[in-house]
C-alpha positions as CSV (number, residue, x, y, z in Angstrom):
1,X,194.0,244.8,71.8
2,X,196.1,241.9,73.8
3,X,199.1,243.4,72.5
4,X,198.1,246.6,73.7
5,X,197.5,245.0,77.1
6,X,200.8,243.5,76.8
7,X,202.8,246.6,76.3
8,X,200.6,248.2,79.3
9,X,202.0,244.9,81.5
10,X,198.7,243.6,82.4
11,X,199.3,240.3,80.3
12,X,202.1,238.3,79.6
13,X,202.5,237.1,76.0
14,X,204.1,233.3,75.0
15,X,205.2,234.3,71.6
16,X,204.8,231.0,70.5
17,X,202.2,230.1,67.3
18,X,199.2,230.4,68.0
19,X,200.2,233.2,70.9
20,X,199.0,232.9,74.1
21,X,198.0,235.5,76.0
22,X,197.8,235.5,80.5
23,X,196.9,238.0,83.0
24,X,199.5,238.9,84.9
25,X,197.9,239.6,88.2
26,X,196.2,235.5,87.7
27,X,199.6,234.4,87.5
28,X,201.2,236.0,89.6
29,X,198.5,235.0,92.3
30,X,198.9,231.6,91.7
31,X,202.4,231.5,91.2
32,X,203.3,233.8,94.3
33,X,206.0,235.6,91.7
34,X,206.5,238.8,91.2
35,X,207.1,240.0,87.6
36,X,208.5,243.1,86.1
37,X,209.7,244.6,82.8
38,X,208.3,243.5,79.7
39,X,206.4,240.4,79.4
40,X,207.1,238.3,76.8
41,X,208.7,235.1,76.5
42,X,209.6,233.0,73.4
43,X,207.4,229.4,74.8
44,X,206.3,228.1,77.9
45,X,209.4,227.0,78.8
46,X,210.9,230.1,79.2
47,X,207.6,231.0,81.5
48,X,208.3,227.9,83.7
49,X,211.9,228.9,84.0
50,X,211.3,232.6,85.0
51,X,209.3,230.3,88.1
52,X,211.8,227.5,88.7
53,X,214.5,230.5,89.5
54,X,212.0,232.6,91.9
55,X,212.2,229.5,94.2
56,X,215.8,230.4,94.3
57,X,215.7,234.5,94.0
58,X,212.0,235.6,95.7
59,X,211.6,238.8,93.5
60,X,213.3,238.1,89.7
61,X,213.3,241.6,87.9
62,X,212.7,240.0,84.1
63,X,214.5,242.9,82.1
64,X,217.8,241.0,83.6
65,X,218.8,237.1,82.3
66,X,216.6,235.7,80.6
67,X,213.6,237.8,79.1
68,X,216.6,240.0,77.4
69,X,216.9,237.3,75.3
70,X,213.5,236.9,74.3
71,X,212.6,240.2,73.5
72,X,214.0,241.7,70.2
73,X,216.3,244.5,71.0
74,X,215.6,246.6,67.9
75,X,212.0,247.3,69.8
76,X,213.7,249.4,72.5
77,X,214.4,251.8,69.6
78,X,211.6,254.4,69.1
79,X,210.8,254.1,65.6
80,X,212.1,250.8,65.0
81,X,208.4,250.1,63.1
82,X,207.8,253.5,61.8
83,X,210.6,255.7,60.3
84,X,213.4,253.6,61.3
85,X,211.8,250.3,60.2
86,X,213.7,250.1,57.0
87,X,217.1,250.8,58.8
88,X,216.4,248.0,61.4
89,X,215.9,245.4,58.2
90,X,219.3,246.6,56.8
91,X,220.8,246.1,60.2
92,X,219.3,242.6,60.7
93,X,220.4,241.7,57.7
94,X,223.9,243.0,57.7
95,X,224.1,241.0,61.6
96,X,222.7,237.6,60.1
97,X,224.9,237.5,56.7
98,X,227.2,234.6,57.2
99,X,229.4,233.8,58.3
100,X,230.8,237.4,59.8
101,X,228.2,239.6,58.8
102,X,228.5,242.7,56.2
103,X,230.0,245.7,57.7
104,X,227.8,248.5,57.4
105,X,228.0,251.9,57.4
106,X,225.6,254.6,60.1
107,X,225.4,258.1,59.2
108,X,223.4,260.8,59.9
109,X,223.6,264.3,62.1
110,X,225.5,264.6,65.4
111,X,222.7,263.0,68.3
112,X,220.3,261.4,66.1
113,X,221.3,258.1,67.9
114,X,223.9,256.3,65.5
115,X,226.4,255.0,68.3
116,X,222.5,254.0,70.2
117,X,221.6,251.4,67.1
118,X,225.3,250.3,67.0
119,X,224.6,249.2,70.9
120,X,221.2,247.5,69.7
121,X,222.9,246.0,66.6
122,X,225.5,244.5,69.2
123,X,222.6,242.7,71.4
124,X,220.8,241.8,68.5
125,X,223.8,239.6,67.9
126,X,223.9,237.9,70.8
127,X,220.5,237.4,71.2
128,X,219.9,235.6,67.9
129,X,223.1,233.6,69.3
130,X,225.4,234.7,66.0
131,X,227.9,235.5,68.4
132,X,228.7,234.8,72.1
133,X,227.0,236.3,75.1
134,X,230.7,237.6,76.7
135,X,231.7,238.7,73.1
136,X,233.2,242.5,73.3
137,X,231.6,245.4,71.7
138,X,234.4,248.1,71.6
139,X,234.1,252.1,70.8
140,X,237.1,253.6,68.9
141,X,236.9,257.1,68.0
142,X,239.0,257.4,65.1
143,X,239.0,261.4,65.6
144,X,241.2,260.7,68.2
145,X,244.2,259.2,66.2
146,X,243.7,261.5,62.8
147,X,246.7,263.5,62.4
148,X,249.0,260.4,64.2
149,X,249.6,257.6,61.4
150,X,251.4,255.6,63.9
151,X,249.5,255.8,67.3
152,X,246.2,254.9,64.5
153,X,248.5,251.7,63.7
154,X,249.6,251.0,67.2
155,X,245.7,251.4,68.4
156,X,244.7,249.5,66.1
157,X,246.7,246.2,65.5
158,X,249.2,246.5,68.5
159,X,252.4,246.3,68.8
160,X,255.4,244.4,69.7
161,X,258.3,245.0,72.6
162,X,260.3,247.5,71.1
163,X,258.5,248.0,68.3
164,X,259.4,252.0,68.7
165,X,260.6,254.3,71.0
166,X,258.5,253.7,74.4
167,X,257.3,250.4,73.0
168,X,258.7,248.6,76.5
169,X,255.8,245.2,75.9
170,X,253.5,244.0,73.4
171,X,250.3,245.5,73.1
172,X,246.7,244.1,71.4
173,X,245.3,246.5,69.6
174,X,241.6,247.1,69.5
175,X,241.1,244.3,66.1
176,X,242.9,241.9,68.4
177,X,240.4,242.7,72.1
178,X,237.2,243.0,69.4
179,X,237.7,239.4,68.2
180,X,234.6,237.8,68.3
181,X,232.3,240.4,68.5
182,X,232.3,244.2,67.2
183,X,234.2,247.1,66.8
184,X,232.3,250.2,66.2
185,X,234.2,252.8,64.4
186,X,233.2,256.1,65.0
187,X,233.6,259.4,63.4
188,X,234.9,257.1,60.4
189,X,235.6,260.4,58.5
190,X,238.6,261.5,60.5
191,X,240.5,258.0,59.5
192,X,242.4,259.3,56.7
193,X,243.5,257.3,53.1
194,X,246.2,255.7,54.6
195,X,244.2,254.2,57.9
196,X,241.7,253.2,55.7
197,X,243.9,251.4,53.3
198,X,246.1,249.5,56.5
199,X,242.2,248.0,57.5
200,X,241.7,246.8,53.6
201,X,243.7,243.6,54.2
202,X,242.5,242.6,57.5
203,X,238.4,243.4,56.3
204,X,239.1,240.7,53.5
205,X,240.8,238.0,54.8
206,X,240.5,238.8,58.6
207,X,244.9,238.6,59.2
208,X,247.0,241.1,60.6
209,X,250.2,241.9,61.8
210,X,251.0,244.5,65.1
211,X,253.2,247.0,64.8
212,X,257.3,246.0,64.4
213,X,256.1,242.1,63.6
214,X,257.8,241.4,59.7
215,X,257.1,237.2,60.0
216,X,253.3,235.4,60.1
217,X,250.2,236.5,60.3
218,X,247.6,236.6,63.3
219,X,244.1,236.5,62.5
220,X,240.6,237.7,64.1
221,X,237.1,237.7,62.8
222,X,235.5,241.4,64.0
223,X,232.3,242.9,62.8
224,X,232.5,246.0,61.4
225,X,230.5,249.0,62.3
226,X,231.1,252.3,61.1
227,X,229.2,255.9,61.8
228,X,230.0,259.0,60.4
229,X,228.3,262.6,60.0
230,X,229.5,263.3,56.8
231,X,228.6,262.6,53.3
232,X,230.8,259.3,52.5
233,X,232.0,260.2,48.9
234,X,233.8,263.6,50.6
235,X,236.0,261.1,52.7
236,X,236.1,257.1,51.8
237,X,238.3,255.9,49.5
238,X,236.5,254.1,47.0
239,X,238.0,250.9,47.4
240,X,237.5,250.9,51.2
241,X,233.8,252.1,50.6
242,X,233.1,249.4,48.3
243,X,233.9,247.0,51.2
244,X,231.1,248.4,52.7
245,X,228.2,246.8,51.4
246,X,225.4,248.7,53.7
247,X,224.9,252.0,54.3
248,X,221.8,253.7,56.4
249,X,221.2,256.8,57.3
250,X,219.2,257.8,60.5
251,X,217.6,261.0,60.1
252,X,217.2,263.9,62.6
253,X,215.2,264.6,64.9
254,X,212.6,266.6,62.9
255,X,213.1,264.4,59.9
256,X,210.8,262.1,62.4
257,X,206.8,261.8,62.9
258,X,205.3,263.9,65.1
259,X,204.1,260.3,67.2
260,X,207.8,259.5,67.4
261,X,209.2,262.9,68.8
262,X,206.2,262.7,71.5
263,X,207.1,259.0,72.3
264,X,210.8,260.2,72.7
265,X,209.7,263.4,75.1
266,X,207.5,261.1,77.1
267,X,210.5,258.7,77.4
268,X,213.2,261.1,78.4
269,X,210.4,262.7,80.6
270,X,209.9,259.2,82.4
271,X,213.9,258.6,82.4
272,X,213.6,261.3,84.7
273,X,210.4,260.9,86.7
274,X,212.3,257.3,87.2
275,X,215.7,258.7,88.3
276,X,214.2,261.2,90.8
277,X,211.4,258.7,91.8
278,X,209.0,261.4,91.8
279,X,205.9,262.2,89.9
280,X,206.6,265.2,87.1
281,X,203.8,267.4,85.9
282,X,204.5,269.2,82.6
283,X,202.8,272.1,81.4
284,X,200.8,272.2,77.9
285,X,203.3,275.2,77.5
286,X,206.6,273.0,77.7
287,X,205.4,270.5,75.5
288,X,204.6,272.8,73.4
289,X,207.7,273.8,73.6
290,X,209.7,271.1,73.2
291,X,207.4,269.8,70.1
292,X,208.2,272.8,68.2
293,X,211.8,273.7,68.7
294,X,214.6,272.7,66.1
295,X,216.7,270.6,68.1
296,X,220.1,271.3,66.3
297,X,221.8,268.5,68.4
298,X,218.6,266.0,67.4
299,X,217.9,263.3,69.9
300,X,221.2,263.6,72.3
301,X,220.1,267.8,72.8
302,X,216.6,267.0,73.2
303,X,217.3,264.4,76.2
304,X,220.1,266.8,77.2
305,X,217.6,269.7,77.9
306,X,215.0,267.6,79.3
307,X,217.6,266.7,81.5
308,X,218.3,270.4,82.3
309,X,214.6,271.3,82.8
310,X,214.5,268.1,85.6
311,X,217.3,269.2,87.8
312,X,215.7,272.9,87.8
313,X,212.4,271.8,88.9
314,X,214.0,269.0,91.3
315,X,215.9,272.2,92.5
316,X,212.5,274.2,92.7
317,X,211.3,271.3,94.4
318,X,213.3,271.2,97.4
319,X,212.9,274.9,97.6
320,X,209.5,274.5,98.3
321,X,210.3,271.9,100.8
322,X,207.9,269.5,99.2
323,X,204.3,271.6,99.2
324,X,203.5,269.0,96.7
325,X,204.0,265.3,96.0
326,X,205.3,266.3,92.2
327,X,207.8,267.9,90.9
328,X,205.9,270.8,88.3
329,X,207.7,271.0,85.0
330,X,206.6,274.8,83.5
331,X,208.7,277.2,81.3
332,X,210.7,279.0,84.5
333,X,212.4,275.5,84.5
334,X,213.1,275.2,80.4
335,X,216.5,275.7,79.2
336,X,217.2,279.5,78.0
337,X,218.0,279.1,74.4
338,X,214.2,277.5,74.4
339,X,213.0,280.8,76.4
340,X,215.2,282.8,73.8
341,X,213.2,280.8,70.6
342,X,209.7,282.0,72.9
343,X,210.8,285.3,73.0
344,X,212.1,286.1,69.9
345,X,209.0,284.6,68.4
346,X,210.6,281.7,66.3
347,X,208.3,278.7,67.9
348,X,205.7,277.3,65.8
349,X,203.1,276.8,68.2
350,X,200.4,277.2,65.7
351,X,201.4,273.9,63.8
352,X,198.5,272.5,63.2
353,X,199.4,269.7,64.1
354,X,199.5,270.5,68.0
355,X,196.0,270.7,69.1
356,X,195.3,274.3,70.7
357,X,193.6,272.4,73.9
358,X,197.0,270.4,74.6
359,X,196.8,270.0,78.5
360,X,198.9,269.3,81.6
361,X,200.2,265.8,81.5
362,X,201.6,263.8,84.3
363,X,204.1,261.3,83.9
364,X,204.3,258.8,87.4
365,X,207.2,257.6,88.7
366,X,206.2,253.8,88.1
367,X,206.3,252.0,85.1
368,X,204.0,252.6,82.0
369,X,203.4,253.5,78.1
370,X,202.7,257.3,76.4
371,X,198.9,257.2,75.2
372,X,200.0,259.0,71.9
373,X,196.5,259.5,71.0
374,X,196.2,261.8,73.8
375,X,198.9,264.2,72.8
376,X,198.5,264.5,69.1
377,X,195.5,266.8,67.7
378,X,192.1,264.8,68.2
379,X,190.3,267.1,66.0
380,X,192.9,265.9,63.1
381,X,192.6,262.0,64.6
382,X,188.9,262.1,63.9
383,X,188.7,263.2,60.7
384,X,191.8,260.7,59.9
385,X,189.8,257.8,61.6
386,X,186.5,258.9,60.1
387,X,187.6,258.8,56.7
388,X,189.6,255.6,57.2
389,X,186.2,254.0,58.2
390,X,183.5,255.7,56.1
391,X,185.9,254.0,53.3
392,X,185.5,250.7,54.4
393,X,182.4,250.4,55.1
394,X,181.5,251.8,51.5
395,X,183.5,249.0,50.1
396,X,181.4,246.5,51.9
397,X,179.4,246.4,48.7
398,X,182.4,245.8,46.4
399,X,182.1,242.0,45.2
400,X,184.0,240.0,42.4
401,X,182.4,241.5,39.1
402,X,182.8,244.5,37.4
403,X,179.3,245.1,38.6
404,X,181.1,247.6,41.5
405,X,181.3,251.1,39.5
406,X,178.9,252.9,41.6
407,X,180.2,252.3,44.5
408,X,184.1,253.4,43.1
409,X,182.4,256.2,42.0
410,X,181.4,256.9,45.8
411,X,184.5,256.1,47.1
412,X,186.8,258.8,44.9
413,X,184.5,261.0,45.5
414,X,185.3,260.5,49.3
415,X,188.9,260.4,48.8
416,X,188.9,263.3,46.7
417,X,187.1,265.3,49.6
418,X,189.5,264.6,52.3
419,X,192.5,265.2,49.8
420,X,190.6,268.6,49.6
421,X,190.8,268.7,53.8
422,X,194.7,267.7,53.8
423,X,195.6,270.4,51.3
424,X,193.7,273.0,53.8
425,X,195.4,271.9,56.7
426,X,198.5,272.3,55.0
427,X,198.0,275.6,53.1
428,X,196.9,276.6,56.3
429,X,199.9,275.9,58.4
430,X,203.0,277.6,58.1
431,X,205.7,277.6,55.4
432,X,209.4,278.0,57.8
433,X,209.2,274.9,59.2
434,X,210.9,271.2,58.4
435,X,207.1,270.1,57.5
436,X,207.4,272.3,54.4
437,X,210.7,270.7,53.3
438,X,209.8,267.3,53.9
439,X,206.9,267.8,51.7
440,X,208.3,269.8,49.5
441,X,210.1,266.9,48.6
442,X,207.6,263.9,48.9
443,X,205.6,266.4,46.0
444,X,208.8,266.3,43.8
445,X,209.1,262.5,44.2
446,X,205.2,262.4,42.7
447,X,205.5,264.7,40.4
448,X,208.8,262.9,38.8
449,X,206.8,259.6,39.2
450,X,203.9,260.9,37.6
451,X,206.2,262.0,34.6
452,X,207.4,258.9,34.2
453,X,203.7,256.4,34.0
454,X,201.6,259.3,32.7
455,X,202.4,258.2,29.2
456,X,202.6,254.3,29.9
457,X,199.4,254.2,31.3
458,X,197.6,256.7,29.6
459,X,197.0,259.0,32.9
460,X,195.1,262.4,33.3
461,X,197.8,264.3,35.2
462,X,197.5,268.1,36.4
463,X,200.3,269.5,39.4
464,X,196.9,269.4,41.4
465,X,196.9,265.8,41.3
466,X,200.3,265.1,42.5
467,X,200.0,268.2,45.1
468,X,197.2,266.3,46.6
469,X,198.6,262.8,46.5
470,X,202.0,264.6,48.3
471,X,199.0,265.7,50.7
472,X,197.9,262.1,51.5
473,X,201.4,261.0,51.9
474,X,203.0,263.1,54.1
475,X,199.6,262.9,56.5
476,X,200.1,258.8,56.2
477,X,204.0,259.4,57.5
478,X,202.3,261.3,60.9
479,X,200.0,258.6,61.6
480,X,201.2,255.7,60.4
481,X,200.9,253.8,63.9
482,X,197.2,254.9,63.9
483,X,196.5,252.6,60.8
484,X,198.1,249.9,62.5
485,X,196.4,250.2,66.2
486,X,193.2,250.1,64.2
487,X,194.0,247.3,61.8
488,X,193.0,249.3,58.9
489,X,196.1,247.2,56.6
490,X,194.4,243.8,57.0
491,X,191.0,245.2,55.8
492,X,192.6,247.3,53.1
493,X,194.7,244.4,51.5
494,X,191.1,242.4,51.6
495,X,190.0,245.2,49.2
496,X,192.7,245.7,47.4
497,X,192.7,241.7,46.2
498,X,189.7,241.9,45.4
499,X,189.7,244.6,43.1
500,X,193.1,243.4,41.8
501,X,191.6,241.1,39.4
502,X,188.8,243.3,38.6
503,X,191.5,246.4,38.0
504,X,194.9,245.1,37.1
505,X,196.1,247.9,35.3
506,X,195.6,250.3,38.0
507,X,196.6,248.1,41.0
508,X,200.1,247.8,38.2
509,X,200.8,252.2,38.1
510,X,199.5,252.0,42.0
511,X,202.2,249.1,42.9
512,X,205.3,251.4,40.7
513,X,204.3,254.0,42.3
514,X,204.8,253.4,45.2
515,X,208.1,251.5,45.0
516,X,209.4,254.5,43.3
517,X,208.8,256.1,46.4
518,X,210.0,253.6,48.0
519,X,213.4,253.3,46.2
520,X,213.6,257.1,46.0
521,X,212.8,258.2,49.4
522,X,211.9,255.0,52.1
523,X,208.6,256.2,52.9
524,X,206.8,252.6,52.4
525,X,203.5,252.5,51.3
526,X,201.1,250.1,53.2
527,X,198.1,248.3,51.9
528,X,195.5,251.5,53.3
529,X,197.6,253.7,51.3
530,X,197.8,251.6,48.4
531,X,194.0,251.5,48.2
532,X,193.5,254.6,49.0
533,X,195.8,255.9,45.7
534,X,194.4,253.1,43.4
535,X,190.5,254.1,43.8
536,X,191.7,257.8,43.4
537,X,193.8,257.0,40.1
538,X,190.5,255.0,39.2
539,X,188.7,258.0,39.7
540,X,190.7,260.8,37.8
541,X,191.1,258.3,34.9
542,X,187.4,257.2,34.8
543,X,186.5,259.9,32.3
544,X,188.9,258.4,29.4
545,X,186.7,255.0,29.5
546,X,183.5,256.5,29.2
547,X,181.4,257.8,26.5
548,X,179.1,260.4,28.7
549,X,179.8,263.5,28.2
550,X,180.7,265.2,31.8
551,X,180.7,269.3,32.0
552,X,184.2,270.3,32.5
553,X,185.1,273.4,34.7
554,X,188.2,275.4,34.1
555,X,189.8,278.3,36.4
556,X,193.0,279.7,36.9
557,X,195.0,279.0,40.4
558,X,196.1,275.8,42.6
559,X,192.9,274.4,43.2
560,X,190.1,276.5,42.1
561,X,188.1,275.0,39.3
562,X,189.0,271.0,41.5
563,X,187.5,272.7,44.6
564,X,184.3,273.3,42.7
565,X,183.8,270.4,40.5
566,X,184.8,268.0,44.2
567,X,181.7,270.2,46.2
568,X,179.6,269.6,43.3
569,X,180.4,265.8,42.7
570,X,180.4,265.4,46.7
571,X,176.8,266.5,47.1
572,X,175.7,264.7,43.5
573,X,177.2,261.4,44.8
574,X,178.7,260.6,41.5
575,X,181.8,262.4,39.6
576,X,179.8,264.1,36.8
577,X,182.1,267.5,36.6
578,X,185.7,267.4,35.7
579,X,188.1,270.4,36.2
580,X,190.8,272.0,35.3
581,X,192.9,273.7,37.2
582,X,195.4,276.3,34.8
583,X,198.4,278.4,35.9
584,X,198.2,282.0,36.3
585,X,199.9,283.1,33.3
586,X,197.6,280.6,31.1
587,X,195.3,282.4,28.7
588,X,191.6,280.3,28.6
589,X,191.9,281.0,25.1
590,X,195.3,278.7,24.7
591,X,193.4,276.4,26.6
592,X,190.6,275.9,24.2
593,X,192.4,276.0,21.1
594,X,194.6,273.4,22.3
């Protein structure tokens, strides 16, 4: 909750250990400062100085000097804990690898915000003091110099006086102005073989030589990052890739949660509301509309039209010679190709995951956070948070012994009714849309898992199973911030070492399950999740340890005869029915004899 507080500015935070926590209207009464920006500072020191220099400068505006180095820069990035989290620890540890770094290698779709990180990479660096705070961060766009061998050479190691024909003084190329700091390379896939093969000497032992010069070497030390579009095996030689250590890709735009797409339109929105220094009111109808719309141009198109759909209404605005003290954002002022999508009937506005009673929102010219709570779905929240807590509170009763069966018992039979909800929501929702991809995909990644520790471990597996697991997962990726806000991870890894020594087997499939997601498609798997697939695995697989005989219900489709037996074993409290859930063109007859 202080944190929270911290990132709404009404206390300031001394990261130090423990953290200490002020309110910022006390000390700013005391002190007679004025603060702004964000508020934290890495001790007290850096407090007291912020204080010491007001004496000099009566009104200090903290996002200059010294607060920009005690906040990390990665946490501007939207994303930078969620679906980016994994490409900030690459990053980081690409910057910090002495003693120059790793080069490393950005790709991903036109906008999604690759030359943004390289920025962000750049002040990373100098705030963590690995390089110096006046070193230069260059841009060179190698599309530029593609089909001109010797203006790529000439760019970039210079040249020397008469070097070739207009050649009338020496020149430092870009490797020569970069020295110190980085050189960001981008649209590496338009430097052909032979640019890539002059950079091979200089990445290995940092020494050049400009254009026309045949004696000595000069040397530089440059970090190296480069950003592409393109798949890197279509264009990188393999010798030049291979000095490439890292490579990340940033995905698009709808490749992102739903929290982080509203976080972004909220903070192009306030961009905006900043610029014009003018309150905007947007319509539940232009959210809506930017929500659903395939942004083709990712990120860089969706702050472009939001742009757009700000000077229109600024436009309206002064029409109306100021009736009002906002500015009304509604879909007269949206770009047409978004009215085109309206019209021709291509938005998904019945996503389920846009609540039907979205309203108005207003978005003040001051500074201030996005309440994402208050823009996604609250029926979906409640059921999310419900579950999350009904869980925990059942495994109150779960002590040290083996003595805990009934209440496991309780708990699948919980899990295994929301899993039942998830696969509703999604059935329910509609197939044309990136949702279905990215899912598609999560339930190949299970069902390939599945495959592989079925046998090992000795696992009742049926395509419902992993369907509903792929449920559970691609819900966790939408609300991943949620288990965080409500501490749900700290509780869950409680549980889940607890039951560790009581269940080591299944804690053991849980744990390679989940880094096989991991390895195979980043989505990391927090201690909530975790626990949430070990009691269910405990669950499905209870029926191989026991010597009761359970009825068993079979039916033919995706979920029939499991729809059944989880009502019945819901209301009975206890998981007496198993079921069986058989493909279509499956005689019951094959079943039994087999």
């Amino acid at each position: 909750m202080l944190n929270e507080l911290n990132k709404e500015l009404k206390v300031i935070k001394i990261n130090t250990r423990p953290v200490y926590f002020i309110d910022r209207d006390i000390f700013q009464e005391k002190t007679k400062v004025t603060l702004s920006g964000n508020l934290i500072f890495e001790g007290f020191q850096a407090l007291k100085q912020v204080i010491y220099k007001e004496d000099k400068s009566k009104n200090m505006n903290l996002n200059n000097g010294l607060l920009k180095t005690a906040k990390d820069p990665f946490s501007s990035l939207i994303g930078f804990d969620g679906s980016l989290k994994y490409q900030v620890e690459q990053c980081k540890a690409a910057i910090r690898y002495p003693p120059n770094g790793i080069p490393i290698l950005i790709t991903g779709p036109t906008g999604s915000g690759k030359s943004f990180l390289a920025q962000i990479m750049f002040e990373y660096a100098i705030q963590q003091k690995i390089i110096k705070p006046d070193a230069p961060f260059l841009i060179f766009n190698c599309a530029e110099y593609a089909n001109n061998q010797e203006l790529l050479s000439a760019n970039l190691f210079g040249y020397v006086k008469g070097a070739f024909t207009g050649a009338d003084q020496d020149f430092k190329g870009v490797l020569e102005e970069a020295d110190g700091g980085y050189l960001f390379l981008d649209e590496i896939h338009r430097l052909p073989p032979e640019g890539q093969e002059k950079l091979f000497l200089f990445m290995d032992k940092c020494i050049f030589r400009r254009v026309g010069e045949t004696r000595g070497w000069r040397k530089a030390r440059v970090r190296f990052i480069f950003a592409t579009t393109e798949k890197t095996e279509t264009f990188l030689i393999s010798t030049f890739l291979r000095r490439i250590p890292i490579a990340i890709r940033i995905p698009s735009l709808n490749e992102r949660p739903l929290s982080e797409k509203l976080h972004l339109i909220h903070h192009f929105f306030k961009e905006e509301a900043l610029s014009l220094q003018k309150d905007l009111l947007i319509t539940k109808q232009v959210l809506k509309a930017f929500i659903s719309t395939d942004f083709k141009g990712n990120v860089g198109q969706l702050k472009n039209d939001i742009k757009f759909t700000c000077a229109r209404a600024y436009n309206n605005f002064l029409n109306s010679k100021g009736e009002t003290n906002y500015i009304e954002i509604n879909l007269m002022t949206i770009p047409n190709h978004l009215i085109q999508i309206i019209k021709d009937g291509k938005l998904n506005l019945n996503n389920n995951v846009i609540k039907d009673e979205l309203n108005d929102i207003k978005i003040g010219a001051d500074s201030g956070t996005i309440d994402v709570l208050s823009l996604i779905n609250k029926k979906e929240i409640d059921i999310y948070k419900s579950f999350y807590d009904e869980l925990l509170e059942l495994l109150k009763d779960i002590k040290g012994d083996t003595t805990s069966g009934v209440t496991i018992d309780k708990a699948t039979v919980l899990i295994d009714d929301y899993f039942d909800k998830l696969m509703f929501n999604l059935q329910s929702s509609t197939k044309e849309n990136y949702a279905s991809i990215r899912f598609d995909t999560i339930h190949n990644c299970v069902h390939d898992v599945f495959e592989l520790v079925k046998n090992k471990f000795d696992l009742k597996y049926y395509n419902t199973i992993g369907y509903k697991i792929a449920c559970f997962i691609n819900q966790s990726l939408e609300h991943r911030y949620f288990i965080d806000l409500n501490g749900y991870e700290k509780k869950a890894k409680y549980y889940l070492d607890i039951l560790k020594n009581i269940y080591p087997r299944e804690l053991n499939v849980t744990v390679k399950i989940a880094d096989f997601i991991k390895s195979n498609l980043d989505i990391f798997l927090g201690p909530a999740e975790k626990l949430v697939l070990m009691l269910y695995l405990m669950g499905i697989n209870k029926g191989r340890e026991s010597n009761r005989i359970k009825a068993v219900i079979m039916a033919h489709g995706l979920s029939t005869a499991s729809s059944i037996a989880n009502v019945a074993n819901h209301l009975l409290g206890e998981n007496i029915f198993e079921s069986f859930d058989m493909a279509i063109e499956v005689k019951t007859e094959d079943i039994i004899k087999n």
